[in-house]
N, C-alpha and C positions, 0 to 999 in steps of 0.2 A: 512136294513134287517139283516146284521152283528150284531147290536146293540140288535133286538128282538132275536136273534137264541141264543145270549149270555147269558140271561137273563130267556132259558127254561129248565126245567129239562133236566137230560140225558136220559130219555125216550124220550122226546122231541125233541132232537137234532136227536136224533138215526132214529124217522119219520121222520124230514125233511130232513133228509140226503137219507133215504130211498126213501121219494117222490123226490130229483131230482136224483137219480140210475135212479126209473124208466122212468124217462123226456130222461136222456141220453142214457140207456138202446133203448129206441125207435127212437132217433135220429141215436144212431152206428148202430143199427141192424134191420133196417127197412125191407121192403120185399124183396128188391131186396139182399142183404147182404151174406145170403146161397149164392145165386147162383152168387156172385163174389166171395166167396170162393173156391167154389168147382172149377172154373174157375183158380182160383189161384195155387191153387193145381194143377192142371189137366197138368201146366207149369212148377213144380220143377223140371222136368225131364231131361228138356231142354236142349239143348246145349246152351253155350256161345253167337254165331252166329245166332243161330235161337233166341233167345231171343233179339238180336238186332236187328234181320229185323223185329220181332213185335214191337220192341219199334219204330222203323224209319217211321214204318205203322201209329203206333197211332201219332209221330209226325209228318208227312205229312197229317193229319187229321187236327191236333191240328192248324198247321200252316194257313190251306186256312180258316178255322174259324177265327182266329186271324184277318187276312187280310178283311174279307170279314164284320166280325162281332164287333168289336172291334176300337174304334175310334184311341185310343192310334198307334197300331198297323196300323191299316190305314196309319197316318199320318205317323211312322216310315218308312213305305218297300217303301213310293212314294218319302219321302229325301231323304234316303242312293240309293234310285235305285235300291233296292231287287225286284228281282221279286219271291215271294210267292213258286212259283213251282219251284226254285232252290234249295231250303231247302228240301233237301231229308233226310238229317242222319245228323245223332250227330253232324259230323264233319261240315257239313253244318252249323250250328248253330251258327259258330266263326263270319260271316256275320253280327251277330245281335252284337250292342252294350250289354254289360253287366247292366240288370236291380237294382236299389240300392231300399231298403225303402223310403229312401226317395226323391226317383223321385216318385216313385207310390206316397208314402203319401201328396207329392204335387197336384195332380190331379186325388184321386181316379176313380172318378166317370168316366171319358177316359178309365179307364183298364175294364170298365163291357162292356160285351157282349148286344149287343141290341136284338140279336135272346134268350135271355132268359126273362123274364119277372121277375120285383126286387121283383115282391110277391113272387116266389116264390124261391128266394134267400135267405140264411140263413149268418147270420153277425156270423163271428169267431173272434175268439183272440188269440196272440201268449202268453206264459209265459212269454216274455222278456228274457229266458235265453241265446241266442244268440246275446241280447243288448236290444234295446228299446222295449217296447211291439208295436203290431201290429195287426190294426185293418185289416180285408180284406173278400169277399165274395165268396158264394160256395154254392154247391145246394148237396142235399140229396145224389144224385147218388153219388157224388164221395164220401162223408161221409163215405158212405157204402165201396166205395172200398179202402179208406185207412184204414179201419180198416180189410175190407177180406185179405187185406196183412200181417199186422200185425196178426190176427189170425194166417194166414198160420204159419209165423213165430214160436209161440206160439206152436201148433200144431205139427212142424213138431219136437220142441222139448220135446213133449210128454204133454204137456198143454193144455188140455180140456177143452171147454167150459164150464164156470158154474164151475169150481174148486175155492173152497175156497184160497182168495187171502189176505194176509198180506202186505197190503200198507202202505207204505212209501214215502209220501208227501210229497208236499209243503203248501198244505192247513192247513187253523185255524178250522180245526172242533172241536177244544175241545177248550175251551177259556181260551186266556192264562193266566190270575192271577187263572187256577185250579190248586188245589196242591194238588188233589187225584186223585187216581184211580178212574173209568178206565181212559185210555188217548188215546183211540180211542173212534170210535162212528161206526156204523154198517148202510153199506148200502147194506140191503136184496136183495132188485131185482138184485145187480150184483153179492151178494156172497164176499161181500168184509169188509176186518175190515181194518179201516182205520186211520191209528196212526197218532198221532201229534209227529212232528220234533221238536216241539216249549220246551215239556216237558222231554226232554231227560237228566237231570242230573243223575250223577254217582249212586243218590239213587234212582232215578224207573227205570231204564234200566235193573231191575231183572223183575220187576213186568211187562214190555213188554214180558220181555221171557216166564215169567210163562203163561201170557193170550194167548200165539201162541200156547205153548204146549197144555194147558187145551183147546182150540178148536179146535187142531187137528188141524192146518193151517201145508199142506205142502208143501206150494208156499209162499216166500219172492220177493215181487218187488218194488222196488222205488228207490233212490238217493244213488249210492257207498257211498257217505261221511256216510249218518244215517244210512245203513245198515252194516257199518263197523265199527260203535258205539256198536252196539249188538254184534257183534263177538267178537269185545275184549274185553265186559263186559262176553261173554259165555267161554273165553280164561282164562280171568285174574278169574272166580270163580270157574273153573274147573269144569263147565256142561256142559252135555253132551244134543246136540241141532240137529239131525240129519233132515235134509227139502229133500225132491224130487228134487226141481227144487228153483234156486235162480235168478230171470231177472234185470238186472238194467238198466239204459236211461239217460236221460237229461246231466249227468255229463262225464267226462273222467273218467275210472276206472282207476287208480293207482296201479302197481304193488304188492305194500304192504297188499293195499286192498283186493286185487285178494287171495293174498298168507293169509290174515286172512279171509277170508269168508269161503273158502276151508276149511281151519284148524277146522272153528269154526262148520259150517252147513255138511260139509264132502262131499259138491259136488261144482262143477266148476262152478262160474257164467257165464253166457249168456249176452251178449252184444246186446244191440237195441238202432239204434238214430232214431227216425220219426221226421220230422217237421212237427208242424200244418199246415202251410200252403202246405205240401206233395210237394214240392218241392225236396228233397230227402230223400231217405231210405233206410239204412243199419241194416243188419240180419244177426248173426251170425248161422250158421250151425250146426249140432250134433259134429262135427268136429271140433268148437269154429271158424271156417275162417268163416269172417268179408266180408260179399257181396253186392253190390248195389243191391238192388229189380230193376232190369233193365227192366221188363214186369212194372213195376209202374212209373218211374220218368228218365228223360233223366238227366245223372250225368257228370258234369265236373271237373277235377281236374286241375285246373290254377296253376302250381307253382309260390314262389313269388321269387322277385328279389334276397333277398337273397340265393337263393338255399337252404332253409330249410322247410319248409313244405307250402301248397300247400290250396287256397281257396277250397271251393266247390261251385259250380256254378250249379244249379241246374234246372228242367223244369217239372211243373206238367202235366202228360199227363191225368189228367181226370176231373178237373177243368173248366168245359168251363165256368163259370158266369164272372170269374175275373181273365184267361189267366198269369199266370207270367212267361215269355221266358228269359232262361238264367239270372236266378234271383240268388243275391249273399246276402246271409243273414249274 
């Protein structure tokens, strides 16, 4: 497929980039989607405390599903001697051995739920950025509510639905032996222009700038590392590059980064980690403080032996197709 999309105009590309917006478009934001938004929303308010007795809620859900519906899980709580209705809270959760990739990836087909039927399961993939890629399943609903989280997120930092977005990938949408402009390709149905990482030398990293300006993009999102390539190409030519709003993800921000994306866009970026598998999720505030979405994902911090920093052990609470408890990515 790679090979034909390589091989079509940039009109060409710009459709089929466009026909899969709208594929994903309708997979993120199906019907139910508003209304785990607004749900979402309707909990920023919350206290610390009352956000953990909802999350302890949806995990003493999650759990008797597990037990009842899940072979894997079955077989675990009758070894260790768990009895299901012990697992009331977080803290409960230490009970379970810590899940790895590659226990699941040794016996997928144990970790899916029999109370779902695999029609109507949808097959996901991770990016590998946490290590190996990762195959695993999930059904629409919770689709829908990982990304009504991440909205919220989005949202609660002044980020609208449908705004024009300057991405910064990891994708080959522009094939790499081009060595012209443009060096993104346009996916309509999300409102999105989407650059290649691939063509970033010192001489078109003006020609990215100039196409953000001349479209009026005032939302930068994608990778600290390529979005701190532009700032200090907007630094070192002395233009002036003013954005609304700057979000990054998948990477750790680096303070240097931090200190040139400010300098260059003249606003603070915003911090977001999701994992595909929604295992955990962290959102930073209007405030820049760095929070667990605790109404979405039951979060652990394991320190390690060395006393230096600390795994994350994670639990999706809306996943029921393919259940992962106390899962460590």
């Amino acid at each position: 497929k790679m090979k034909l999309y390589n091989r079509l105009p940039v009109l060409g590309q710009n459709l089929v980039c466009s026909y899969e917006g709208r594929r994903i478009n309708r997979t993120r934001y199906g019907e139910a989607f508003w209304r785990r938004l607004n749900e979402y929303e309707s909990r920023s308010g919350w206290s610390f405390e009352r956000l953990c007795d909802y999350h302890d809620t949806r995990l003493r859900n999650l759990i008797r599903h597990c037990f009842e519906t899940v072979p894997h899980y079955t077989k675990l709580f009758n070894e260790y001697g768990i009895n299901p209705e012990s697992v009331k809270t977080l803290e409960d959760l230490k009970l379970l051995p810590i899940l790895t990739k590659q226990v699941v990836s040794t016996d997928p087909e144990s970790f899916l739920s029999t109370a779902i039927s695999k029609e109507s399961m949808l097959t996901m993939h991770t990016s590998g950025t946490t290590g190996s890629g990762f195959i695993f399943k999930t059904t629409n609903e919770a689709v829908w509510e990982q990304w009504a989280v991440w909205w919220r997120y989005r949202r609660a930092i002044g980020i609208q639905y449908g705004t024009l977005c300057a991405h910064m990938g990891g994708r080959s949408v522009v094939p790499i032996d081009r060595m012209s402009p443009p060096f993104f390709r346009w996916n309509k149905p999300g409102n999105q222009m989407y650059f290649s990482t691939y063509h970033m030398s010192q001489g078109n990293l003006p020609n990215y700038i100039e196409t953000i300006r001349k479209n009026n993009a005032r939302w930068l999102h994608g990778y600290p590392s390529a979005i701190n390539l532009r700032a200090e190409c907007v630094l070192e030519n002395g233009i002036r590059m003013d954005l609304d709003v700057v979000t990054i993800g998948a990477e750790n921000l680096l303070e240097s980064q931090r200190i040139n994306i400010r300098n260059a866009f003249g606003v603070e970026p915003y911090q977001h980690y999701g994992l595909s598998e929604a295992s955990a999720n962290f959102s930073e505030d209007r405030e820049h403080i760095m929070k667990v979405d605790e109404d979405f994902c039951a979060v652990e911090f394991i320190p390690r032996s060395d006393g230096g920093e600390s795994d994350i052990i994670g639990t999706c609470l809306c996943n029921y197709a393919m259940p992962l408890l106390r899962y460590a990515t």
